[in-house]
N, C-alpha and C positions, 0 to 999 in steps of 0.2 A: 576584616576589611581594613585596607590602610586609610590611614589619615587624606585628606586631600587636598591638603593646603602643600603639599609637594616637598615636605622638611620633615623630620624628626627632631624630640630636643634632644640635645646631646648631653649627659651628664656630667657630674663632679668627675677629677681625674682621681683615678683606685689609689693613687701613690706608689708606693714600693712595694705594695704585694703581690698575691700570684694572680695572674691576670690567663685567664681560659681562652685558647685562641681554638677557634671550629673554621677546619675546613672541609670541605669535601671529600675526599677520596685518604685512605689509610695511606699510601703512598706519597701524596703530597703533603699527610700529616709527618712523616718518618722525617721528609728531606728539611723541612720547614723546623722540626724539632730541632734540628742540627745544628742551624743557625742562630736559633734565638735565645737558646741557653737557658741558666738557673733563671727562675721567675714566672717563667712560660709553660704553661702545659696545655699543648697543642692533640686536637681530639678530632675524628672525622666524624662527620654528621652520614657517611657512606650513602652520598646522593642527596635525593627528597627527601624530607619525613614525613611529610603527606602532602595531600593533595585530594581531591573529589575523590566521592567512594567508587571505587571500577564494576561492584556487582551492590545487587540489593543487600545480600548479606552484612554488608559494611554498610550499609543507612543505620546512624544510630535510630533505636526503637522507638525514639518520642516524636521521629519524622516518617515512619513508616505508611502511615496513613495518609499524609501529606499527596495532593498531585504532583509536584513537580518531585516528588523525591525519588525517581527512580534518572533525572536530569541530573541530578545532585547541586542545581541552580533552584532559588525560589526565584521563578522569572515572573512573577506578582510584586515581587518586593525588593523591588530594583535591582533585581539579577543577583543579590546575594550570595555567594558560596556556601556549600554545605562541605566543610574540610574533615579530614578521618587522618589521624595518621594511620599512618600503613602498618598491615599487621606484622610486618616482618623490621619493622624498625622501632618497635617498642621497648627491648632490651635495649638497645642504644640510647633512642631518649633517654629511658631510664638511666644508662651508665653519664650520660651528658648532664642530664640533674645532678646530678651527685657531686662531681665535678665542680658544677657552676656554687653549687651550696659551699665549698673551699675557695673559694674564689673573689679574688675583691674587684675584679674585671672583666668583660666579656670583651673580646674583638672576634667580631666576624671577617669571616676572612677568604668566602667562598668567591668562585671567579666573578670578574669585573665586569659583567657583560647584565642583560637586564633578567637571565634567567638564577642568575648567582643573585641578584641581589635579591630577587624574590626569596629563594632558598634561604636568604639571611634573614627576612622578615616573618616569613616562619618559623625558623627558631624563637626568633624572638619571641613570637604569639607563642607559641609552644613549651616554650621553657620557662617565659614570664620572671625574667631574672630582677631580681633586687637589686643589683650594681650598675654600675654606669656602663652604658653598651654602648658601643664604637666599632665600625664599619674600617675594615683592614683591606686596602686596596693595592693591587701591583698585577703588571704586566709581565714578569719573567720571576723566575726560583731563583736567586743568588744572594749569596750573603747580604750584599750591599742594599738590593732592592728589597729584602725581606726586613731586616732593620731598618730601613728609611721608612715603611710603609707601617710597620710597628709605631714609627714614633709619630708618624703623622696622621692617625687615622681621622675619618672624616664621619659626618652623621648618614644616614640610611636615606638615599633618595626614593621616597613614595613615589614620585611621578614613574621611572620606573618600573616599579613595584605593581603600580596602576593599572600600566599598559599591559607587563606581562600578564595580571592576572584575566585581565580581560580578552587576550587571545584566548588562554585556558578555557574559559567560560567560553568566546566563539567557536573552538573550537569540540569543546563538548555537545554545546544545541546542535552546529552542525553534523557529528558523528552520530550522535543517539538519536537523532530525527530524523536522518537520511536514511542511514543504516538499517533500520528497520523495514523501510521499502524497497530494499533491497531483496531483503530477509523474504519476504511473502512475494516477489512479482521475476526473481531472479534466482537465488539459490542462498539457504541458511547460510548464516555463519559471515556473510562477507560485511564488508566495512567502507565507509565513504570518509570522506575528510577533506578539508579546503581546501589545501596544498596537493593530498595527493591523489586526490581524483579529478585533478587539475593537470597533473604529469602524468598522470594515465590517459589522459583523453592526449595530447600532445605524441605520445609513443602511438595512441593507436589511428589517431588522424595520420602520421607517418605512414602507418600501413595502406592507410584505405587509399594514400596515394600512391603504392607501389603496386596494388589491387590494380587500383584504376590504367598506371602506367601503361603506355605505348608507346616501341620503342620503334626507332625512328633508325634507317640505314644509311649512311652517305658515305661518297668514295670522295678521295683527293690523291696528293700524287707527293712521295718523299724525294728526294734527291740529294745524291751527296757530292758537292761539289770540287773540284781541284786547282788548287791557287796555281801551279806551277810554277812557287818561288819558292826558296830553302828555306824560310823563316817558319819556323811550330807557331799553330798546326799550319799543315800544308791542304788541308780538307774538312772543310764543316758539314754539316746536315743543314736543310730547308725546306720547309714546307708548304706549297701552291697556295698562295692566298689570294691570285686573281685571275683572272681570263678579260683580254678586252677589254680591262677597266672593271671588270665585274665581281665582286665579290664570290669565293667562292665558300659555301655553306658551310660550316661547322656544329656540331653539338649543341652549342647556345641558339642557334637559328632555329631549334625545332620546340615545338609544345610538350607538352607532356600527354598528349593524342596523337602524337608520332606524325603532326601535320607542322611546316616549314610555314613561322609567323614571320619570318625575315621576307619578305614579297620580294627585295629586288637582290636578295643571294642567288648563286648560282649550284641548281641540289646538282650535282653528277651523281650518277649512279655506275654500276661495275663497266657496263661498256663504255659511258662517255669517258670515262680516269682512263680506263686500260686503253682505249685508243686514243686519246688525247697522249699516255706518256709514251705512244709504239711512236708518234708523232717529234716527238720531242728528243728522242734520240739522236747520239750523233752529229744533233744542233750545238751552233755556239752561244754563249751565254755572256751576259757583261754586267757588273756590278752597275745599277742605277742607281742607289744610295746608301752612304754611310751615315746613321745620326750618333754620335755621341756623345754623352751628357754627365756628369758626376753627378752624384748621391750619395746621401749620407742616412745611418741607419741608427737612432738613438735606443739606448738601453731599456731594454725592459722594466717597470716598476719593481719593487719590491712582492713578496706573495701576500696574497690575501686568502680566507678561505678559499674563495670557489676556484682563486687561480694554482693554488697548493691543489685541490681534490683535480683539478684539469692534468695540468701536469706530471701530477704522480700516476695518472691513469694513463698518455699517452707514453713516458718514458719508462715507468717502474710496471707497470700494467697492476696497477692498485686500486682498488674499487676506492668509489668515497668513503663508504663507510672505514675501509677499514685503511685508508690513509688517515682517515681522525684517529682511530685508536693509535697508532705508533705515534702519531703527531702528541697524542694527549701523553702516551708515556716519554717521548722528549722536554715535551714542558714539564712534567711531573717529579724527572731528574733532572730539573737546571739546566737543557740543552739550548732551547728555543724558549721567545715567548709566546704567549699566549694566542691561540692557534685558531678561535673562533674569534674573526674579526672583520670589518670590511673595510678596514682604512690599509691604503698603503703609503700612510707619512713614515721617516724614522725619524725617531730625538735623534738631537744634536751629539749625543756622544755614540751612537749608532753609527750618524755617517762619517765620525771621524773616524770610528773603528774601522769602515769597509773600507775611508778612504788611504788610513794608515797599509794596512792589509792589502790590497790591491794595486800601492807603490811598493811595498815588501815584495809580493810575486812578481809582478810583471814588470816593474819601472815606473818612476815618474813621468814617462812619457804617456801611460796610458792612464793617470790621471786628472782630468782637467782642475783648473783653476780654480774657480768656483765650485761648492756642492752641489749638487741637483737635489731638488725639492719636490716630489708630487704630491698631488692634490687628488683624492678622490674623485671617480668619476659616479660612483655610486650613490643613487639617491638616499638621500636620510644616513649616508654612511656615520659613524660614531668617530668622528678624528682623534676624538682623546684616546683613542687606543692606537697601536701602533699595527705595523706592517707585523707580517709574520719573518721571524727573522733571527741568528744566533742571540740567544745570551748571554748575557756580560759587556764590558766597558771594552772588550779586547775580544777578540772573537776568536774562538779556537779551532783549528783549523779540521777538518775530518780524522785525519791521523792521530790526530791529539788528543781525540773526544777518550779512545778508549772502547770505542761501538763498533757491535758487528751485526751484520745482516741486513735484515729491512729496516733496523733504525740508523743505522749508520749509512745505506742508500738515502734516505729520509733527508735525514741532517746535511748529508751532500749537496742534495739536491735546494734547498735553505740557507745554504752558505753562499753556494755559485750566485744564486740570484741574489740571491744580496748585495755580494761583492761587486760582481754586475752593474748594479744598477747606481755605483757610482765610479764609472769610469770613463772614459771616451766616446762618442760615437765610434762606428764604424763609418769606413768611406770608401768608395771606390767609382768606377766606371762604368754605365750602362749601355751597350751597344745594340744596336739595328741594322741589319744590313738588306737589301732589297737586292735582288737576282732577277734580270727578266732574260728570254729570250724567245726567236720566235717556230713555232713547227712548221712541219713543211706544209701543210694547211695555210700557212699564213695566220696563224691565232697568235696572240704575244700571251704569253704565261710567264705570271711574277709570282716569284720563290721568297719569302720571309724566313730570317734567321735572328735568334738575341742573342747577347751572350751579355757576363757578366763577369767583372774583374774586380776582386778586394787589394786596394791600397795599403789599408791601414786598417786591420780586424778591430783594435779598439776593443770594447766590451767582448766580443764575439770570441774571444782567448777563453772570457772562464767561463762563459753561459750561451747557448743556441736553443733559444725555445721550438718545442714538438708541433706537428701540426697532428686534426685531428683527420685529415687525406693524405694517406701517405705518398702520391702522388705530388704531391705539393713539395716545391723545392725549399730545401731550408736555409736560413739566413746568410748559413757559413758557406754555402755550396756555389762557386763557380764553376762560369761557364765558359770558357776563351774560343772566342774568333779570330782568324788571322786576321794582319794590319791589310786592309785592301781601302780602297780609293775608287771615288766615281768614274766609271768607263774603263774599268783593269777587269780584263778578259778571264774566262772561264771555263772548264772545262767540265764537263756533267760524268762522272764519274758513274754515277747508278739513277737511272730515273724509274719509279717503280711505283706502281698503280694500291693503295691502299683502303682496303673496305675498315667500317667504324659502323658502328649502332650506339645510340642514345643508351644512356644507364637511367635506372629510377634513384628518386633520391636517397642518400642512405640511410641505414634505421639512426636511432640515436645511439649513440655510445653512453659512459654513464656522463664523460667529460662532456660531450655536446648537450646533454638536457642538461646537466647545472649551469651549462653555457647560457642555453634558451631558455633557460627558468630566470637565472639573472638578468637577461636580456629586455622579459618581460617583466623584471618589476612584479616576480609573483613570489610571495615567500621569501622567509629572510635567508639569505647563506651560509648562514649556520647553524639550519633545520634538513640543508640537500640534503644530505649523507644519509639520515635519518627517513626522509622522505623514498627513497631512490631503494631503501632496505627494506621499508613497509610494502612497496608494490611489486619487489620481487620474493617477498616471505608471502604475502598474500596470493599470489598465483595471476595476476594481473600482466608480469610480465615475468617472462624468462632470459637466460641470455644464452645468444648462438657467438661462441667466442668472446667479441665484447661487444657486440652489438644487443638491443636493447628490444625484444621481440615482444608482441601483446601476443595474450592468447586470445583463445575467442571468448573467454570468461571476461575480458576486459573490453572486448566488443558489445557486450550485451549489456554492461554497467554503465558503459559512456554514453549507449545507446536511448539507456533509460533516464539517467542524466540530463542526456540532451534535450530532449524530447519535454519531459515532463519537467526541470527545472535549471533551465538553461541559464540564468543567473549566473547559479553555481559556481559551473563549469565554463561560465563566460572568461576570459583571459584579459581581460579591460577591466570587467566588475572585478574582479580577484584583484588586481593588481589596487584597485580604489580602494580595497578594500583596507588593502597593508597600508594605504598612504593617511588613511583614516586613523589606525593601532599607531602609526607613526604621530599625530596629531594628539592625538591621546598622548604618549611619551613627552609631547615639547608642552603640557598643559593648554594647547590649542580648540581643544576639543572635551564635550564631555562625556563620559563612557555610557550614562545610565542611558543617556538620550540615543547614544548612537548603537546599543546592543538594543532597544528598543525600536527601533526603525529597522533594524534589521532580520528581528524577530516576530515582532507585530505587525511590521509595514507603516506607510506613512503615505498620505497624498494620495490616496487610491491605490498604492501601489502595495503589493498580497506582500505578505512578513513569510518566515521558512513558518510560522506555525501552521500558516491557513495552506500553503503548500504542501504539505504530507497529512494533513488532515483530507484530502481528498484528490484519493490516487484510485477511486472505482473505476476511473476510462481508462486505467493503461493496462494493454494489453501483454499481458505477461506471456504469451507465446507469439506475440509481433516481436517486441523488443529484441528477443532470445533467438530473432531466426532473417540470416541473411541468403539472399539467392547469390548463386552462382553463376556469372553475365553467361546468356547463350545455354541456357539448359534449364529442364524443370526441378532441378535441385535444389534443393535449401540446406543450407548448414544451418545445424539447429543447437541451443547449448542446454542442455537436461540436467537433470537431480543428479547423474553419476558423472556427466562430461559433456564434450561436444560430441556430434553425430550427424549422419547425410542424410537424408529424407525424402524420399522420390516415390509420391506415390503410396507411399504407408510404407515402402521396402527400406529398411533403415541400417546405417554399418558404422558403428563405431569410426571418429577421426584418431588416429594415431595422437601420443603426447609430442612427438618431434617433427612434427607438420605444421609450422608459419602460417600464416594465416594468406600470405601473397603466395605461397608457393600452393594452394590449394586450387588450382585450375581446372575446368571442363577435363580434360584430357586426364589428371588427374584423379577425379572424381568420379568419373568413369571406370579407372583402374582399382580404384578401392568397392565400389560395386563386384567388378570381375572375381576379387579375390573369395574362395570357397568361405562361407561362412562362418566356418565354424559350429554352424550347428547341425550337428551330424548322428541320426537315429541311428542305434549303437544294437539293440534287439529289445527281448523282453525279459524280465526277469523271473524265472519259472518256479519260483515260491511266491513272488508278491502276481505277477501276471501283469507289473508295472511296465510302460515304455521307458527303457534307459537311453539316455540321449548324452551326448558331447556337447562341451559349449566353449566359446572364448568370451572370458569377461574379461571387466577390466582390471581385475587381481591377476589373471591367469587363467590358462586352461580347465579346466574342470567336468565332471562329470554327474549327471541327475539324473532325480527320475521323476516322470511324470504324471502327478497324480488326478485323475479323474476327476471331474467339476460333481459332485452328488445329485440325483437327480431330483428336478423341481419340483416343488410340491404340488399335489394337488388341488383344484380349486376352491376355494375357502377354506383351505389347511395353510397353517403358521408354519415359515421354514422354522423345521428345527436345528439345534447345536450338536454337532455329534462329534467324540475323537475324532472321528474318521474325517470330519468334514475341515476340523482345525490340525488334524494332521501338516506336517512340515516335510518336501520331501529332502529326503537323504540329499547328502551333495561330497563330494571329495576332489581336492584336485591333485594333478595329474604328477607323477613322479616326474624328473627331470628329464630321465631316460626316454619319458613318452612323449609323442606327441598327439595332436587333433588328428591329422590323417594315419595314422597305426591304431590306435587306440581299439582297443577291440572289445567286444561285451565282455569276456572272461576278467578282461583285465578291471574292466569297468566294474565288476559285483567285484572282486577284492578289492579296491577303493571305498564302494561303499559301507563293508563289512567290518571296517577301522570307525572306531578303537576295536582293535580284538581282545577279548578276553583269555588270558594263557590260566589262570586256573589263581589259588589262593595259598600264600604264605601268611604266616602268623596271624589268622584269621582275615585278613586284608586281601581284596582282590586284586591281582597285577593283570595289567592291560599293555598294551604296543600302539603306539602312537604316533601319527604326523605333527608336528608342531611346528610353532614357528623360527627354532633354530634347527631343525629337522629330525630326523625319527628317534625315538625314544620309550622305554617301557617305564611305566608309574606304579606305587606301591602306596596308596597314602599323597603324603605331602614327599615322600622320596621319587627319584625318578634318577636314570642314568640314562646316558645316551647310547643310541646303535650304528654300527658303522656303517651300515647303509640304509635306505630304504626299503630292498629286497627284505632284509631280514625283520621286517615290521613281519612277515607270511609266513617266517621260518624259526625263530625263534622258540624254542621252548620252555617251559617251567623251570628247569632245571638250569636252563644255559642265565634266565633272569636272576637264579638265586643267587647264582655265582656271581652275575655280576653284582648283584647288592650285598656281598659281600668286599667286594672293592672298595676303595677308598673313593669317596667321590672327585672326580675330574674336573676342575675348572678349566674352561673352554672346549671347543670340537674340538673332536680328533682331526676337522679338516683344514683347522686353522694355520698348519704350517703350509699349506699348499702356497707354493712360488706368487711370489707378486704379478701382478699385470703390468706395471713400470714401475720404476725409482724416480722421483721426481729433486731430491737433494735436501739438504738441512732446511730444517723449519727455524725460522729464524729466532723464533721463541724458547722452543724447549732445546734446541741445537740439537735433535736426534734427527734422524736421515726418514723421510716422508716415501710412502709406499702409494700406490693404487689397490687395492683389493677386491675380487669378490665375493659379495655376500649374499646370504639368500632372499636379499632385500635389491638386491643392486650391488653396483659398484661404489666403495668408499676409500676413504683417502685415511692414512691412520700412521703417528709417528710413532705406534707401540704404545704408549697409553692415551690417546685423545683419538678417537674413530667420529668422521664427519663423512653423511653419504653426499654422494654427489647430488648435485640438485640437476633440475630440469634446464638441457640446454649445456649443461656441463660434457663434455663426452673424453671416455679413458687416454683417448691415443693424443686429444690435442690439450690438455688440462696442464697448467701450466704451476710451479712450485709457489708461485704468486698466488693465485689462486687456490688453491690445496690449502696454506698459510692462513690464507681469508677464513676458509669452513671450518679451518680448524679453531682458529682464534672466535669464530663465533659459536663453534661449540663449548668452547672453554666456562665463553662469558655465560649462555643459558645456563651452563653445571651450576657454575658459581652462585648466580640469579638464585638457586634454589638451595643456596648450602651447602654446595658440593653433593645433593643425594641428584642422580638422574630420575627424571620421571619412569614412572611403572611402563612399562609397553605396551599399547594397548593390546588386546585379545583377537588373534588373528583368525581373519575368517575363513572359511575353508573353500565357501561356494563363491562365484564374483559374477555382480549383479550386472545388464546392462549397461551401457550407456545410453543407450535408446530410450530416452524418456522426457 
């Protein structure tokens, strides 16, 4: 536990000897060595070195018996930690001892933010060094800042320290307390958490508005008018903004019940447009007014996290997460600073750099006088840290870095806005022009046009921020109208009747929820990325391109959430909650009292203890099951998936079926489709029903074994083989399908593994497996080139081949790619699509990541590809570079009906 007086002492200075500097990552130890030369030896702590234990196993044995030790909190005794280092960082400890035992100095030196320092107070507890320990801080990798930061090191803030361990511990009660009710009333294995069962419910309340959405029709009328003067343009567009004074209805005028809350708009529908514009033809037209007005457009801040993870996703199309990783290996090599932050001030040698810079490209004309200064708009932001932004006193230009690929787009994108944000506004021109005339009816119909002219682009030369509608006009984008004047005549070039419908709102993208997650003040912004990976690794959400889909596993979770502990998942309490962790940090607050009101309760009001200690009323096939408006249907979510439920008739949901696009008309057509279970004949050794089925592995084939009959009265069922018998199951070769499948084919499916006879005492069989057919010998096995020859095969043709030299990989692995998507920006080899017998995966020749749900071959972009790949890298790594065993594939696939 740290001290809480909010200081460290800081010790004697080590003098001239060798002084152990620990940071994080082997990589920022390499660049950091570089710098600080004889004296220094520089060592990575590679991340945490502990933290709570993650399974029982890790409870040391003298806490096992303990209640709270499966929390790894004694919340009896003032919420205390129970800390474990990690089993896979014990060797390092150890090599970091040893070290420190040479050593007449310690500096910590891990990132400046509240989770680095925690990680430095750790060591400390961990290593328990006899020299004087001092706290190594900086914002950027470069010679200058590493040396300065060497010489000035400073003592270890406990406050800090304080706060972050006490989210740790929030965030532990709430995952091992939640989680569990998860576990028993919704489906094993799933997981809750503060932050992101908080963006889970935000993704899937999105939906249930898209659900609910009614879309709404209305007509207006376009026209493209004619100046008949010579001056460009000689012709604008405009479009019917009134009748008689009357408003005429738009988009915004309608509900999200597809009913018109504007009362005094006017809805046209197809005939009033189309004969309103037969009306208007051939009529003259006269400009009624011109408004125009200057505007000026100031430069964007500098980037901060959430505004780097936003914009790298609408221009580069980079998930958050994995704009941190290229962000962290920039900072890593001295390119940028420090990349988790939420200030956008720069030092003073910062803005002289962009402002040098910025009159280097473009002139002194487009930079002003003065520097421009911002200020945080983010609550509790940390101003001592800096914008996210190049490093060094001089900033080097993209060209110059030396970088290619997604780090070098990266760094681009960090520079521009940088430079940016000290230079000129933009200025220019906003126009309005109004158009009336009248039909032969006698109606007056007024026509609206804007347009818009840049004077002076200013900033808008090196930087145009993305929006996240692509509809949305961008900064840089004009619009020109010709010069016209009130009462200058017109001439209606095309008047033409236009129908429109209401859209639902869109899902979230990853950039719009770190948008509305910052928005609301829930979690800090340099947990997004992390947050937004957990709920699509979890299966909560998927993405359809880059949009941000629930499943219906995340309907049933938010469901229960709601319902039963709506606190939680409240977006006000959530947000109190971080302002509180922040109160804590400024020594405002104190932690024992406030995780104890939070866990106990206080005032009458129930603690998360007494809340999942009694969850007998919730209805664990209510939560799990939503109707479909307009039908006796239920989507229901089960042990194997979701599924439709009509009446006890039940059909598996497809995995790429939305949860909005699941309609009556829909559900309907998934009923229609044939079963799949399909009575195949009988087996005339066993006198078994063999039957077809579609699970949700795949196709497959069974048989059906007789229920034993019941015993007599006052007689004990008994146990028999026969009655614990398992029936056979095989699934279907590629070649087949559900509707071909025939009984013949069916009994050789289930006749696998076949037995071909015995070499060197050892029996050889022919087998299906999970990289596909293959005969076994032992622990030997080689592969067969197709699955026909699982049935044809013989003793003879096996021997031969296990006299071959074993083959690494299929024989089918040279089969043509499904697309080339181009250089992965990491390993620079050229990235494929593939099939495999898992699915399709994306593979640059040594790193294979399959696609995930929601991904699809034909629209899968080099960006993304890059993404699975680099996060298949890091799990290899995670593990020592061995990959996990594969689990043992099953052959039969169970409902989802359940």
């Amino acid at each position: 536990m740290p001290a809480k007086n909010g200081t460290a002492k800081r010790g004697e200075s080590g003098g001239d000897g060798t002084r152990l500097v620990i940071v994080e990552s082997p990589a920022k130890a390499k660049t950091i060595a570089g710098y600080l030369g004889r004296g220094y030896v520089v060592e990575s702590s590679i991340g945490h070195i502990r933290d709570l234990p993650g399974s029982a196993s890790e409870v040391p044995a003298k806490y096992k018996g303990e209640a709270w030790a499966k929390l790894g909190v004694n919340v009896e005794r003032e919420f205390e930690p129970l800390y474990v280092v990690n089993a896979d960082k014990r060797a390092q400890v150890a090599k970091l001892k040893k070290l420190l035992a040479e050593a007449d100095e310690l500096l910590l030196a891990t990132d400046e933010d509240r989770e680095g320092e925690a990680i430095a107070w750790h060591l400390q507890e961990v290593l328990k060094p006899k020299v004087p320990v001092h706290r190594m801080t900086f914002h950027e990798i470069t010679p200058d800042a590493i040396r300065a930061a060497a010489a000035n090191p400073r003592e270890l803030n406990l406050r800090l320290v304080d706060a972050q361990e006490t989210r740790r511990i929030l965030d532990r009660l709430y995952g091992y307390e939640v989680s569990p009710v998860l576990w028993k009333k919704v489906m094993p294995k799933l997981s809750a958490g503060r932050v992101q069962s908080v963006a889970t419910r935000l993704v899937v309340e999105r939906e249930r508005e898209r659900i609910a959405f009614v879309p709404a029709h209305y007509w207006d009328i376009a026209a493209e008018f004619d100046t008949g003067k010579p001056d460009e343009p000689t012709r604008f567009k405009a479009g019917l903004v009134a009748v008689d004074g009357r408003r005429v209805a738009q988009g915004r005028d309608f509900a999200s019940d597809g009913t018109l809350k504007t009362r005094d708009a006017l809805h046209l529908d197809e005939d009033a447009a189309r004969g309103l514009a037969g009306r208007l033809e051939n009529r003259p037209f006269e400009v009624k007014s011109v408004e125009s007005k200057p505007y000026t457009r100031k430069p964007y801040p500098p980037f901060r996290t959430t505004t780097l993870q936003q914009e790298a996703s609408r221009k580069l199309g980079f998930s958050a997460k994995y704009t941190m990783s290229v962000a962290q290996k920039l900072y890593e090599n001295g390119f940028i600073t420090y990349m988790r932050t939420d200030s956008i001030t720069l030092s003073e040698t910062a803005i002289n750099a962009a402002r040098r810079q910025a009159g280097a490209l473009f002139g002194g004309e487009y930079v002003p006088d003065k520097p421009r200064v911002y200020a945080s708009k983010v609550k509790n932001a940390q101003e001592a840290h800096e914008a996210v932004r190049p490093a060094g006193e001089t900033f080097r230009t993209p060209g110059e870095t030396g970088l290619s690929g997604d780090q070098f787009r990266l760094y681009e994108l960090i520079w521009k806005r940088t430079i940016a944000s000290q230079m000129k506004d933009a200025a220019g021109r906003s126009v309005s022009i109004r158009v009336t005339g009248e039909s032969t009816s006698g109606e007056t119909a007024e026509f609206g046009a804007s347009g818009k002219t840049i004077t002076f682009h200013g900033f808008l030369k090196a930087y145009v921020e993305g929006a996240d509608d692509p509809s949305t006009d961008r900064d840089d984008q004009e619009r020109r109208l010709p010069n016209l004047e009130q009462g200058d005549g017109l001439t209606a070039h095309s008047v033409a009747a236009e129908g429109h419908s209401t859209r639902p709102p869109a899902r979230y993208t990853e950039a719009s929820l770190v948008k509305e997650l910052e928005d609301r003040e829930i979690g800090r912004p340099s947990t997004y990325a992390s947050i937004i990976g957990t709920i699509l690794d979890r299966g909560y959400v998927f993405k359809k391109g880059t949009a941000l889909v629930p499943s219906f596993l995340a309907f049933a979770v938010v469901n229960l959430l709601e319902q039963h502990f709506g606190n939680l998942v409240d977006y006000d309490f959530t947000a109190h909650m971080e302002d509180g962790l922040d109160e804590i940090a400024r020594g405002e607050a104190e932690r024992v009292r406030w995780l104890s009101r939070f866990y106990f309760g206080d005032n009458g009001e129930e603690g998360l203890r007494e809340l999942v200690g009694d969850i007998g009323d919730i209805d664990a096939k209510g939560i799990s099951s939503f109707p479909i408006k307009g039908t006796n249907i239920m989507v229901r979510v089960g042990r194997y998936g979701p599924y439709l439920d009509r009446d006890g008739e039940r059909v598996n949901i497809p995995e790429d079926i939305a949860p909005d696009e699941l309609t009556a008309e829909k559900a309907e057509e998934l009923f229609a489709q044939p079963s799949g279970d399909r009575e195949l004949g009988t087996d005339p050794e066993t006198g078994r029903t063999i039957v077809a089925k579609s699970g949700r592995f795949g196709p497959y084939v069974t048989e059906i074994i007789p229920e034993p009959p019941a015993p007599a009265e006052g007689e004990k069922k008994k146990r028999t083989k026969k009655a614990d018998a398992k029936p056979r199951t095989g699934s279907l070769f590629k070649s087949m399908s559900l509707d071909t499948v025939t009984l013949d084919d069916a009994l050789k499916l289930l006749s696998l593994p076949r037995t071909l006879g015995e070499l060197d005492g050892e029996p050889v069989t022919a087998q299906n497996g999970r990289f596909g057919p293959y005969i076994k010998r032992g622990t030997d096995s080689r592969s067969l080139g197709s699955e026909d020859e699982l049935f044809t095969v013989t003793l003879e043709q096996a021997k031969e081949l296990f006299a071959q030299p074993k083959q690494r990989g299929r024989r089918a692995a040279a089969a043509a790619p499904l697309r080339e998507l181009g250089e992965d920006p990491a390993s620079k080899k050229p990235v494929v699509v593939k099939e495999g017998r898992f699915g399709p995966y994306v593979t640059d020749g040594e790193t294979n990541a399959s696609l995930r749900k929601g991904d699809e071959v034909e629209s899968i972009t080099i960006q993304r590809a890059a993404e699975l790949l680099a996060e298949r890298r890091e799990k290899v790594a995670a593990t020592g570079g061995k990959k996990k065993p594969a689990p043992r594939r099953r052959t039969s696939a169970k409902s989802g009906s359940s």
